[in-house]
PyMOL Python script that loads the backbone (N, CA, C, O; Angstrom):
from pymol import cmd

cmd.read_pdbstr("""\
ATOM      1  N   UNK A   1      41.915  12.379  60.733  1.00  0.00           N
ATOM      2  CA  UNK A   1      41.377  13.680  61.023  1.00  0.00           C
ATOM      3  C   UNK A   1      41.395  14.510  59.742  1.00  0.00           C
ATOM      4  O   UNK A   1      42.366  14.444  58.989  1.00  0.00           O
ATOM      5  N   UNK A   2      40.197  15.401  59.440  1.00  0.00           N
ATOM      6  CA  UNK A   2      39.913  15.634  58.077  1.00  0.00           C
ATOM      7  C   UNK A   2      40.794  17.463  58.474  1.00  0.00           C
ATOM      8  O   UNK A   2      40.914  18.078  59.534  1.00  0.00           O
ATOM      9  N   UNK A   3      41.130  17.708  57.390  1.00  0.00           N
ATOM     10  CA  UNK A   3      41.808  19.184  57.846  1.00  0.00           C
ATOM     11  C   UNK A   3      40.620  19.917  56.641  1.00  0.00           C
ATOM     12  O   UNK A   3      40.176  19.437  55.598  1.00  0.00           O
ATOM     13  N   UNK A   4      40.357  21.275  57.316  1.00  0.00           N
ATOM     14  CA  UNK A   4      39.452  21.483  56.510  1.00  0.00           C
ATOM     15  C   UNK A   4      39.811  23.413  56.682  1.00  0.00           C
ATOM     16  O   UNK A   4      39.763  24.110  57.696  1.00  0.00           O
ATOM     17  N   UNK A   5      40.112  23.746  55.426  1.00  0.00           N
ATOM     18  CA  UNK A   5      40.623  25.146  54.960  1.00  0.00           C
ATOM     19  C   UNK A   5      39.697  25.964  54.644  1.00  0.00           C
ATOM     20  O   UNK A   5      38.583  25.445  54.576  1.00  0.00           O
ATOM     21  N   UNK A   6      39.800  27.863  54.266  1.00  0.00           N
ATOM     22  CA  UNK A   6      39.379  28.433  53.578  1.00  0.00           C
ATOM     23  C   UNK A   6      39.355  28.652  52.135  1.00  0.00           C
ATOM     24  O   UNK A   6      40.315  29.372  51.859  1.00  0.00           O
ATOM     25  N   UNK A   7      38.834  28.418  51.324  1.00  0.00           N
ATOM     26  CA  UNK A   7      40.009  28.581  49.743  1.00  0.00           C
ATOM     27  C   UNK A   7      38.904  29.781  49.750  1.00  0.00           C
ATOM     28  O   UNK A   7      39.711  30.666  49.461  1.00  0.00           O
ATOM     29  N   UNK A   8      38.037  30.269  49.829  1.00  0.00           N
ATOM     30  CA  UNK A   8      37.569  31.428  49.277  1.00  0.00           C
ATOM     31  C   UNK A   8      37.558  32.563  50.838  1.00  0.00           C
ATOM     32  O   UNK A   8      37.326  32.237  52.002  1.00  0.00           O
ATOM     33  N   UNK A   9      37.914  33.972  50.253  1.00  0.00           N
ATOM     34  CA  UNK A   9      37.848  34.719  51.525  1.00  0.00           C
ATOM     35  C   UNK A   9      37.329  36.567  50.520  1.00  0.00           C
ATOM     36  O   UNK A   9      37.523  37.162  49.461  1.00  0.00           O
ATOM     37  N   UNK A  10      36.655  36.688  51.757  1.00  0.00           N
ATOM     38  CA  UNK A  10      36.146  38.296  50.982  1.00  0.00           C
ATOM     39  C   UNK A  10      37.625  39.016  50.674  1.00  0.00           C
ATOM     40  O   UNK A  10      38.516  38.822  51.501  1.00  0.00           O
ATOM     41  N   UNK A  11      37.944  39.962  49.330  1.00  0.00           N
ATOM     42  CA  UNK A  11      39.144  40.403  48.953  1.00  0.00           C
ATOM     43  C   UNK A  11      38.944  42.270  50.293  1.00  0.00           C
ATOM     44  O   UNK A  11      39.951  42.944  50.508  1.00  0.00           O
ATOM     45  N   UNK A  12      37.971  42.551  50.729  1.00  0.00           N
ATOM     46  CA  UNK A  12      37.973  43.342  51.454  1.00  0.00           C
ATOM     47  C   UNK A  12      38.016  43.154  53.021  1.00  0.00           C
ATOM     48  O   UNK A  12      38.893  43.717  53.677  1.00  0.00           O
ATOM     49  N   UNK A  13      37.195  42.470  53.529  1.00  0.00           N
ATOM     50  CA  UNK A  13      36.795  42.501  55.565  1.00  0.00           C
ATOM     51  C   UNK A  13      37.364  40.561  55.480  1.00  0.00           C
ATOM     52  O   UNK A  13      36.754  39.902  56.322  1.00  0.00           O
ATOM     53  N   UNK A  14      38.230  39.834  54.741  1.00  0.00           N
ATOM     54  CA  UNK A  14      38.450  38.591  55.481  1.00  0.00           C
ATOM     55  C   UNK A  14      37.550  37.652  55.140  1.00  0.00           C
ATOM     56  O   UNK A  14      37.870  36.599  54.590  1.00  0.00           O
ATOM     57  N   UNK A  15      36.203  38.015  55.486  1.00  0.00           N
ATOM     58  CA  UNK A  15      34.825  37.063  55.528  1.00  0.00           C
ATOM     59  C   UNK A  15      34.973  35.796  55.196  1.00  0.00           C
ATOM     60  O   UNK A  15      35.639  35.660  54.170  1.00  0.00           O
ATOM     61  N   UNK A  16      34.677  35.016  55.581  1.00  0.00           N
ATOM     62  CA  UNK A  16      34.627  33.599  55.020  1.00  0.00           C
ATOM     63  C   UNK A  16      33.373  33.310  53.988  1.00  0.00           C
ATOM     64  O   UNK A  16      33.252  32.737  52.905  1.00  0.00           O
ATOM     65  N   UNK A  17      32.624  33.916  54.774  1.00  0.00           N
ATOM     66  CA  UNK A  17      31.207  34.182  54.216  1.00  0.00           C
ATOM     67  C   UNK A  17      31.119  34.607  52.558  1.00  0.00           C
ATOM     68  O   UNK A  17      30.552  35.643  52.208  1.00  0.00           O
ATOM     69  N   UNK A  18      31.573  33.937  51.868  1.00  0.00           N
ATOM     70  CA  UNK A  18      31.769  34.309  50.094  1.00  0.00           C
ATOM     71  C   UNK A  18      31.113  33.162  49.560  1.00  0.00           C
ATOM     72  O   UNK A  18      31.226  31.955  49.772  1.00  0.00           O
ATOM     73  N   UNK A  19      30.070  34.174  48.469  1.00  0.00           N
ATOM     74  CA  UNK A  19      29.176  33.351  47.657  1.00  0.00           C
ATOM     75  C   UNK A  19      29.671  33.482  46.461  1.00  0.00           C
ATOM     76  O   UNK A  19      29.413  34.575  45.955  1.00  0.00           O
ATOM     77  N   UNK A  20      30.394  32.647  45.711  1.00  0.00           N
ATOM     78  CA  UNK A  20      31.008  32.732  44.221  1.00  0.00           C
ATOM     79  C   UNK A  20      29.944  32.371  43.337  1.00  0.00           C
ATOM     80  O   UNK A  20      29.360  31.336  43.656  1.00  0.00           O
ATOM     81  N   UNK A  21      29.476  33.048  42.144  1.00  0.00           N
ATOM     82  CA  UNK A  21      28.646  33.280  41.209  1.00  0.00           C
ATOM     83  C   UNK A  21      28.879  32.451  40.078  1.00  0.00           C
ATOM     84  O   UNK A  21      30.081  32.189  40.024  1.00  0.00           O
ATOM     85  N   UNK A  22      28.206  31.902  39.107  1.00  0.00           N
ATOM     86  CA  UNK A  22      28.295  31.322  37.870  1.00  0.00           C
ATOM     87  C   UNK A  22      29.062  31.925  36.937  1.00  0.00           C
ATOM     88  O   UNK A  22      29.662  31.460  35.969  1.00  0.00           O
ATOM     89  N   UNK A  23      28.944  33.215  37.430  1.00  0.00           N
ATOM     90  CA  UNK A  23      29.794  34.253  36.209  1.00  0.00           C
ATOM     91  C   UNK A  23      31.397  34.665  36.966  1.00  0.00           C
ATOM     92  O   UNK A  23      32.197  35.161  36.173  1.00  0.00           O
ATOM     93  N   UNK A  24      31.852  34.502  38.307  1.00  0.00           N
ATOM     94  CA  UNK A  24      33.106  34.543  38.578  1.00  0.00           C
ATOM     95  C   UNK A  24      32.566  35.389  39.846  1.00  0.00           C
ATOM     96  O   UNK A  24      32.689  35.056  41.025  1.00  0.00           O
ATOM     97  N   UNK A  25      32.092  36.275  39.468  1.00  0.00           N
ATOM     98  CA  UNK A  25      32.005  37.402  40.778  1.00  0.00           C
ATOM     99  C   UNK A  25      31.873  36.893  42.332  1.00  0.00           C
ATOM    100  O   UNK A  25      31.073  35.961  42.414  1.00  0.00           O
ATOM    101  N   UNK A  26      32.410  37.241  43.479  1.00  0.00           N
ATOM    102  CA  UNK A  26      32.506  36.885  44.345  1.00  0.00           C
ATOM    103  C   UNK A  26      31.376  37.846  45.166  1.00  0.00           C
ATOM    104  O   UNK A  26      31.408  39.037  44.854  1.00  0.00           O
ATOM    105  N   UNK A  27      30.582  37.523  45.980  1.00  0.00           N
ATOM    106  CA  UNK A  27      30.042  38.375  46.732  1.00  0.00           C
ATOM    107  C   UNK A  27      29.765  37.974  48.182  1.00  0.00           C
ATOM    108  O   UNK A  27      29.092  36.983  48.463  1.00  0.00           O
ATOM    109  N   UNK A  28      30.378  38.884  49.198  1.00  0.00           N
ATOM    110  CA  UNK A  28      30.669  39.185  50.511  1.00  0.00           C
ATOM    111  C   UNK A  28      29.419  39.226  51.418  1.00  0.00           C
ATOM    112  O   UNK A  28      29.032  40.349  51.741  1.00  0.00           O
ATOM    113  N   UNK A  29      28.600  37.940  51.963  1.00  0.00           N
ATOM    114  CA  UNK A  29      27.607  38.155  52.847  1.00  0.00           C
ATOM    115  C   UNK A  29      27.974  39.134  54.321  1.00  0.00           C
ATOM    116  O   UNK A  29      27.053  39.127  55.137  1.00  0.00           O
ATOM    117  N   UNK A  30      28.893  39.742  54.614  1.00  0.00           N
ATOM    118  CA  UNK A  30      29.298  40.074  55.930  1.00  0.00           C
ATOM    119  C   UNK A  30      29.198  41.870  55.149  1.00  0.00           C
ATOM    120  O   UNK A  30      28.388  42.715  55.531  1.00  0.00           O
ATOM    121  N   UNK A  31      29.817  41.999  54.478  1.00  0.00           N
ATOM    122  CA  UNK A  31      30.211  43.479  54.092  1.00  0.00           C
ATOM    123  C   UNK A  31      28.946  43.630  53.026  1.00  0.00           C
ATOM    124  O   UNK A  31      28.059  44.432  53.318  1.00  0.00           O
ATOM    125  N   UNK A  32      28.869  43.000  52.009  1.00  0.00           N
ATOM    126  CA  UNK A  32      27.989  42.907  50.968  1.00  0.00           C
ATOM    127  C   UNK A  32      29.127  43.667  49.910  1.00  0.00           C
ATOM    128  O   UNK A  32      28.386  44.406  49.262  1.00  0.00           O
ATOM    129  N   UNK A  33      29.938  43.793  49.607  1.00  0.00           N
ATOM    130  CA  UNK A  33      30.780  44.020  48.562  1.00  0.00           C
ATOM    131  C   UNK A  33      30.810  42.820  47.421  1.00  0.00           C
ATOM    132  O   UNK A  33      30.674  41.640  47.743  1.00  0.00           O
ATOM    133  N   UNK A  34      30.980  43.197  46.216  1.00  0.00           N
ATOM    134  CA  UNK A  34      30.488  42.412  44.973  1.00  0.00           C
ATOM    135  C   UNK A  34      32.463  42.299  44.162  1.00  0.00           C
ATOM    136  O   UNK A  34      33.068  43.322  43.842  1.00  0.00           O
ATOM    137  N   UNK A  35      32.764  41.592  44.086  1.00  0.00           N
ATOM    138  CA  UNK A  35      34.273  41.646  43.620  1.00  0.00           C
ATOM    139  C   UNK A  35      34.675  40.340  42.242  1.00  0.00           C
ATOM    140  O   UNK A  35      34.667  39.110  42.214  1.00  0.00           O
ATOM    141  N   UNK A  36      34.904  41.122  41.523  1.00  0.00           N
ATOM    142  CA  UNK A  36      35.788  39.495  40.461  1.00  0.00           C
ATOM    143  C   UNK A  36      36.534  38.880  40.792  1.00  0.00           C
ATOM    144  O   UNK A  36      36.889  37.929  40.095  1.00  0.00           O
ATOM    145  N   UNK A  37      37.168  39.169  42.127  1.00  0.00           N
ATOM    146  CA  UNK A  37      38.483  38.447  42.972  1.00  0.00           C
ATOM    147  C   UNK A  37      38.069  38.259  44.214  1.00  0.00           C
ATOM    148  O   UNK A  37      37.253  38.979  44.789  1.00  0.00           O
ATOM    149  N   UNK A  38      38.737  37.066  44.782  1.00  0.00           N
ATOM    150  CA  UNK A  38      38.593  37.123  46.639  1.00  0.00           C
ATOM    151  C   UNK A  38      40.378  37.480  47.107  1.00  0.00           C
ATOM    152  O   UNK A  38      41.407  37.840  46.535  1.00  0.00           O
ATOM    153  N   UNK A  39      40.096  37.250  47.982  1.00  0.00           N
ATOM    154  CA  UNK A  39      41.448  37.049  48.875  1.00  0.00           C
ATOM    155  C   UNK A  39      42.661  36.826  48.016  1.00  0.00           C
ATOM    156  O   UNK A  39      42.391  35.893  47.259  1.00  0.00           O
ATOM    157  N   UNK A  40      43.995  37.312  47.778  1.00  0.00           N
ATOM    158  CA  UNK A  40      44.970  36.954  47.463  1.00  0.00           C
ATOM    159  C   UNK A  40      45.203  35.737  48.168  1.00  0.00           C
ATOM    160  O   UNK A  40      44.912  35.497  49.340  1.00  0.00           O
ATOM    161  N   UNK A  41      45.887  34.818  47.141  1.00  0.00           N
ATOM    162  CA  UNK A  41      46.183  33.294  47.377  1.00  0.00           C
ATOM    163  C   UNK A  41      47.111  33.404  48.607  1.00  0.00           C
ATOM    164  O   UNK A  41      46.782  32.794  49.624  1.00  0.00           O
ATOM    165  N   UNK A  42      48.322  34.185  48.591  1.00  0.00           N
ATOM    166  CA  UNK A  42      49.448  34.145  49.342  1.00  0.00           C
ATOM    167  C   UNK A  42      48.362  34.581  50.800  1.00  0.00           C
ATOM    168  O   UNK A  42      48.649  33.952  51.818  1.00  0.00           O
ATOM    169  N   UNK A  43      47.510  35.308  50.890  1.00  0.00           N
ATOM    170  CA  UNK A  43      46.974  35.767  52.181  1.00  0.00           C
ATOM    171  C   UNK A  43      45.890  34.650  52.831  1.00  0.00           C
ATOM    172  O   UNK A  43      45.669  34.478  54.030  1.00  0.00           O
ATOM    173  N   UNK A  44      45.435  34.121  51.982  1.00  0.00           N
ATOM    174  CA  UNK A  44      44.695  32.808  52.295  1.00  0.00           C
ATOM    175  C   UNK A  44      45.015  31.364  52.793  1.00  0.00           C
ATOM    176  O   UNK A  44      44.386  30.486  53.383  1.00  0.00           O
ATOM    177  N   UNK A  45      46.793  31.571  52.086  1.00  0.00           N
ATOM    178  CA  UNK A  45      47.784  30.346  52.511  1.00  0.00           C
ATOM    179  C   UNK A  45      48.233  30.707  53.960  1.00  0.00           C
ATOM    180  O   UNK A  45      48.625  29.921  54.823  1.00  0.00           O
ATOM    181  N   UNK A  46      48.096  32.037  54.045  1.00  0.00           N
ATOM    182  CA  UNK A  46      48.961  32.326  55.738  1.00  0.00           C
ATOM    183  C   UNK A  46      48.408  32.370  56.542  1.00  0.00           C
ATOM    184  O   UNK A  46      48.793  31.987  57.647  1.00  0.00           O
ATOM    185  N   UNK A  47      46.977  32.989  56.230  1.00  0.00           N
ATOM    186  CA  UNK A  47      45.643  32.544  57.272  1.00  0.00           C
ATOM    187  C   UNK A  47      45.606  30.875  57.489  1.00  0.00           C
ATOM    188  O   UNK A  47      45.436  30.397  58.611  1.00  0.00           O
ATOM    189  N   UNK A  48      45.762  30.149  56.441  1.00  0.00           N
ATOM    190  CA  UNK A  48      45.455  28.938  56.707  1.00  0.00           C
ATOM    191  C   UNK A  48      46.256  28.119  57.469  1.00  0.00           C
ATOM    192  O   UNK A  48      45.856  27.086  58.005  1.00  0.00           O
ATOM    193  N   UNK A  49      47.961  28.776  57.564  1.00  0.00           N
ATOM    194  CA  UNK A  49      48.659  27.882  57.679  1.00  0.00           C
ATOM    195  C   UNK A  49      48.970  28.424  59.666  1.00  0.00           C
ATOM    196  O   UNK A  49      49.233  27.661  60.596  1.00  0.00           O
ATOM    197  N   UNK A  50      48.789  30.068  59.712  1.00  0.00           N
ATOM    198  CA  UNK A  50      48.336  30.088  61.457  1.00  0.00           C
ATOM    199  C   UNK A  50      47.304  29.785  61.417  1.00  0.00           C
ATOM    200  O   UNK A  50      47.385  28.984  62.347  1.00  0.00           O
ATOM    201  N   UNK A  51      46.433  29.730  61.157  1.00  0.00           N
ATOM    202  CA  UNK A  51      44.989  28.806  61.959  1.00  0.00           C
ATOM    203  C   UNK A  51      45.442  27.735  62.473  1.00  0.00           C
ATOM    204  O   UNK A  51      45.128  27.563  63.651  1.00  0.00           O
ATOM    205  N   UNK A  52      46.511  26.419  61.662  1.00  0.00           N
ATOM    206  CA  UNK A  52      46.942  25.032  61.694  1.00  0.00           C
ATOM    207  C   UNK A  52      47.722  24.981  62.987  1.00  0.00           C
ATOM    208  O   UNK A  52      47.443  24.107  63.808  1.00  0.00           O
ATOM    209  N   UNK A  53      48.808  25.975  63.256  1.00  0.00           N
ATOM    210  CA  UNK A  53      49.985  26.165  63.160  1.00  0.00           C
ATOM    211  C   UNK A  53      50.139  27.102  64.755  1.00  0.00           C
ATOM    212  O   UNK A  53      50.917  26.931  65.694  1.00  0.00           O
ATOM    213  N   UNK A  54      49.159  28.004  64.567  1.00  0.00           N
ATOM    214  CA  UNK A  54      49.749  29.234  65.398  1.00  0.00           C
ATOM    215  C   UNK A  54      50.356  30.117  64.913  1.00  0.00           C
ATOM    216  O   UNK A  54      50.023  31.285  65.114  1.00  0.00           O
ATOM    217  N   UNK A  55      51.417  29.780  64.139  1.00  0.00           N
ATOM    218  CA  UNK A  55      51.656  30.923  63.186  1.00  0.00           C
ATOM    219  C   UNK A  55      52.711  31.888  63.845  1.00  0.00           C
ATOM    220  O   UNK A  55      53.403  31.751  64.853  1.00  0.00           O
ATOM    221  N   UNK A  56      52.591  32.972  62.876  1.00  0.00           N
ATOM    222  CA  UNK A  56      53.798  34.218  63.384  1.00  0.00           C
ATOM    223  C   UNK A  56      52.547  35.168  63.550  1.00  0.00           C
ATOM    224  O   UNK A  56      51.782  35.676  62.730  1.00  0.00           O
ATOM    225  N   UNK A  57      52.655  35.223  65.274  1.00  0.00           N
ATOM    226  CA  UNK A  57      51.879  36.692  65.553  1.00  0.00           C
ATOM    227  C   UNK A  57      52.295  37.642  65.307  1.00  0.00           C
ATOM    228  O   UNK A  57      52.148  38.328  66.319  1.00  0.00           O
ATOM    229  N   UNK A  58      53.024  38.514  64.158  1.00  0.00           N
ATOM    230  CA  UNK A  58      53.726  39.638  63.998  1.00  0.00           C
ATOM    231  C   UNK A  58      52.551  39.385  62.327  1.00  0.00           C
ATOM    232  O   UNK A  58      51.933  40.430  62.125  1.00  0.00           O
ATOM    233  N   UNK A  59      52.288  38.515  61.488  1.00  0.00           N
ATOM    234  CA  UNK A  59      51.748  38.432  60.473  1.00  0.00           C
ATOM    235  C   UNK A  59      50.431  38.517  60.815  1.00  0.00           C
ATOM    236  O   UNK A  59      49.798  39.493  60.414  1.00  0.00           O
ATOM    237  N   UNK A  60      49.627  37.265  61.811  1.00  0.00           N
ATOM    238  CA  UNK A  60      48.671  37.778  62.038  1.00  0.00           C
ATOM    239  C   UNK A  60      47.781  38.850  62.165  1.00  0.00           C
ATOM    240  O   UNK A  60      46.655  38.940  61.677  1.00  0.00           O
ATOM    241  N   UNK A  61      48.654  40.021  63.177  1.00  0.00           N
ATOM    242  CA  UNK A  61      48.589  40.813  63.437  1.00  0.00           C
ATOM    243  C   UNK A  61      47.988  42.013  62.011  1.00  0.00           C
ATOM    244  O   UNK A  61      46.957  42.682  61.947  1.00  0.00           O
ATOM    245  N   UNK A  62      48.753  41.921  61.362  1.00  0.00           N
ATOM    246  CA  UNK A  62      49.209  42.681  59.828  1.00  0.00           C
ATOM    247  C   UNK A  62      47.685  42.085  59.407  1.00  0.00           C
ATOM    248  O   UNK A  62      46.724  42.822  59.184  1.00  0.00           O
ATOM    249  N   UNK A  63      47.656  40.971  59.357  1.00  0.00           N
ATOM    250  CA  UNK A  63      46.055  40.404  58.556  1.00  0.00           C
ATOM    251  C   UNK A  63      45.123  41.150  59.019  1.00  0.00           C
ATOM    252  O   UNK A  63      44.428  41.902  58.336  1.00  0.00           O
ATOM    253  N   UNK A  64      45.025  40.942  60.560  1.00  0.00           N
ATOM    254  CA  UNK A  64      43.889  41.500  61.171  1.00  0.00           C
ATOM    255  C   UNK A  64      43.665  42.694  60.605  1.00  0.00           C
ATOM    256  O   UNK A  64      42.763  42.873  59.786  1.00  0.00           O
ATOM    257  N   UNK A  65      44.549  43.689  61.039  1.00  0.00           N
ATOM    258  CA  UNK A  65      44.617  44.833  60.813  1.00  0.00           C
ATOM    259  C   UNK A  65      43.908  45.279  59.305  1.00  0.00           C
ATOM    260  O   UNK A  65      43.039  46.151  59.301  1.00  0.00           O
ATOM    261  N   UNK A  66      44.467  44.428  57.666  1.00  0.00           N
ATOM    262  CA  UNK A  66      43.980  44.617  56.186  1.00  0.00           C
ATOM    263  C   UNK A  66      42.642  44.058  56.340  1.00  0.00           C
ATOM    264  O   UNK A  66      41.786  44.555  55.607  1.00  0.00           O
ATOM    265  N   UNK A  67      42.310  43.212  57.066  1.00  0.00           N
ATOM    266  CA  UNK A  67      40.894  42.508  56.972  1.00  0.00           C
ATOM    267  C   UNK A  67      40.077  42.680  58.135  1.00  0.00           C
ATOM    268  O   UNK A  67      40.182  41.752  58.937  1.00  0.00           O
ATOM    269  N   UNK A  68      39.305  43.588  58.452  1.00  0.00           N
ATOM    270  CA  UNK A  68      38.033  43.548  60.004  1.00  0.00           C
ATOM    271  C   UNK A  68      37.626  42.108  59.946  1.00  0.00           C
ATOM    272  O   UNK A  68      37.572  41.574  61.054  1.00  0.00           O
ATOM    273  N   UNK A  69      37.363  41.440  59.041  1.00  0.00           N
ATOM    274  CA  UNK A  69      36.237  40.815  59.771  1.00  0.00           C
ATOM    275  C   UNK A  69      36.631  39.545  59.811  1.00  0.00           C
ATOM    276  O   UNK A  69      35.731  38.732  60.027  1.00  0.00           O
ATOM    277  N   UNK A  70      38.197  38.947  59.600  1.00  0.00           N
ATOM    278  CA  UNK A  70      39.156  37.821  59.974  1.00  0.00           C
ATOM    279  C   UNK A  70      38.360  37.199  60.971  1.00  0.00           C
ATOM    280  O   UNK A  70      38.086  37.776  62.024  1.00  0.00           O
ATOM    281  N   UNK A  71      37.997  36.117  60.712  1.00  0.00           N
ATOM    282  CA  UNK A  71      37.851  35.149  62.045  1.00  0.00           C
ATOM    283  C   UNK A  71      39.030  34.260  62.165  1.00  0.00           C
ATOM    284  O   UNK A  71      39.047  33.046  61.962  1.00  0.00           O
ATOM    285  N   UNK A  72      40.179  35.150  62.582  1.00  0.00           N
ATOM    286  CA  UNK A  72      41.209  34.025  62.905  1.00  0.00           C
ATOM    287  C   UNK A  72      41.956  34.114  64.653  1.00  0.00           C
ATOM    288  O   UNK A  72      42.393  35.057  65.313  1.00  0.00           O
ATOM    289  N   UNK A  73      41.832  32.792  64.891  1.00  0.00           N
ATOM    290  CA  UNK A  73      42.163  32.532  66.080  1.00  0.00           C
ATOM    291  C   UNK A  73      43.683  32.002  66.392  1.00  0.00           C
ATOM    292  O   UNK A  73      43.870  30.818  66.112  1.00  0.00           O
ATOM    293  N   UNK A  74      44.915  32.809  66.999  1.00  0.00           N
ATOM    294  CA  UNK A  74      46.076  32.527  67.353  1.00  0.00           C
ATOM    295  C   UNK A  74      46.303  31.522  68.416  1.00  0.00           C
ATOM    296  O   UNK A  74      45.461  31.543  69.313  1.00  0.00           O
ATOM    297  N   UNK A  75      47.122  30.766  68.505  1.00  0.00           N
ATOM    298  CA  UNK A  75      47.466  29.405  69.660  1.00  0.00           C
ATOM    299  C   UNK A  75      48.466  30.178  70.100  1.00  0.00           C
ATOM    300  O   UNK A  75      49.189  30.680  69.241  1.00  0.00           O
ATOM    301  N   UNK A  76      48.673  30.387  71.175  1.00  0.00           N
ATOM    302  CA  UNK A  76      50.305  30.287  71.831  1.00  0.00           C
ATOM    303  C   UNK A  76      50.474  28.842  72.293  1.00  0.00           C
ATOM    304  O   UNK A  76      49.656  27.945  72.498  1.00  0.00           O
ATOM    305  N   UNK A  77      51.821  28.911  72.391  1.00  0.00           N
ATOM    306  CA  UNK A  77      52.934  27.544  72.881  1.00  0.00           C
ATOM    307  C   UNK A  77      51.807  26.773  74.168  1.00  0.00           C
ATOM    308  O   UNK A  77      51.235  25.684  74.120  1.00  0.00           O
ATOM    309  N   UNK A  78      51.793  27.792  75.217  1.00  0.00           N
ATOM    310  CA  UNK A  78      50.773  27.104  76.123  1.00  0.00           C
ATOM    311  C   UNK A  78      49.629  26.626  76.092  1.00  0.00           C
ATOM    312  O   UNK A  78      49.246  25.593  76.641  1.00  0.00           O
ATOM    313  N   UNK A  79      48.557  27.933  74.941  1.00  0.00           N
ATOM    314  CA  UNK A  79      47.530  26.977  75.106  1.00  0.00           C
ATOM    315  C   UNK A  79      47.758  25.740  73.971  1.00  0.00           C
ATOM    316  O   UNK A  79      47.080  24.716  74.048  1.00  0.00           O
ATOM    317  N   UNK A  80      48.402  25.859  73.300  1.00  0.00           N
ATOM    318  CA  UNK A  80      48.199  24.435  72.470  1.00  0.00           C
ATOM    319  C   UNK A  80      48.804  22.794  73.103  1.00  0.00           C
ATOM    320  O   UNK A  80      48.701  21.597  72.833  1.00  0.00           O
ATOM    321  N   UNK A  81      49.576  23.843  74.254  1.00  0.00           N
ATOM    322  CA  UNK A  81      49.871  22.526  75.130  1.00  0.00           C
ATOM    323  C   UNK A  81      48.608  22.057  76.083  1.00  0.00           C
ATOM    324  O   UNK A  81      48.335  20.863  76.208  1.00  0.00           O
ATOM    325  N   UNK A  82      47.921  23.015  76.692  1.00  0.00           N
ATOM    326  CA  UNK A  82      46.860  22.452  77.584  1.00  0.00           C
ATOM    327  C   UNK A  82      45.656  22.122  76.483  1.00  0.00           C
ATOM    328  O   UNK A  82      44.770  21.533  77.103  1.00  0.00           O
ATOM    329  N   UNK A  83      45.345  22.254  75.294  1.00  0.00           N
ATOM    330  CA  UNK A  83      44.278  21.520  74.792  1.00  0.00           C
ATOM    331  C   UNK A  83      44.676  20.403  74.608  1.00  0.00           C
ATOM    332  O   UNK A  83      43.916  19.543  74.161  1.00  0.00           O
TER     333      UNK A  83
END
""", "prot")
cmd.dss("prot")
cmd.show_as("cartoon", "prot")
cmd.util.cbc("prot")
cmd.orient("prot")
């Protein structure tokens, strides 16, 4: 089973949606913001690792909140037992 991550994320709304440029610049199809940076690494590792995981809904939470446009989805204990 192939595991398959975000490494690039908009540094403003989350977006996955990031078009990285020849010249470095990152630009945000969801917001349209233009940035030399995406996502802090540490915020991209914790998104990645509740997406996997489930995670700590107390962090999640905190993400959502710095980023609108997070497409991240939390597991609880149960549903990851009934899938």
């Amino acid at each position: 089973m192939a595991l398959i991550t975000k490494m690039n994320r908009c540094a403003f709304c989350g977006s996955s949606e990031v078009v990285v440029s020849e010249n470095g610049t990152y630009t945000c199809k969801d917001c349209g913001k233009v940035a030399d940076h995406g996502m802090p690494a540490a915020d991209v590792e914790a998104i990645n690792r509740i997406m996997m995981t489930g995670g700590d809904a107390e962090t999640a939470e905190e993400l959502r909140r710095r980023y609108p446009r997070l497409d991240l989805t939390t597991w609880s204990k149960e549903n990851r037992l009934q899938f």
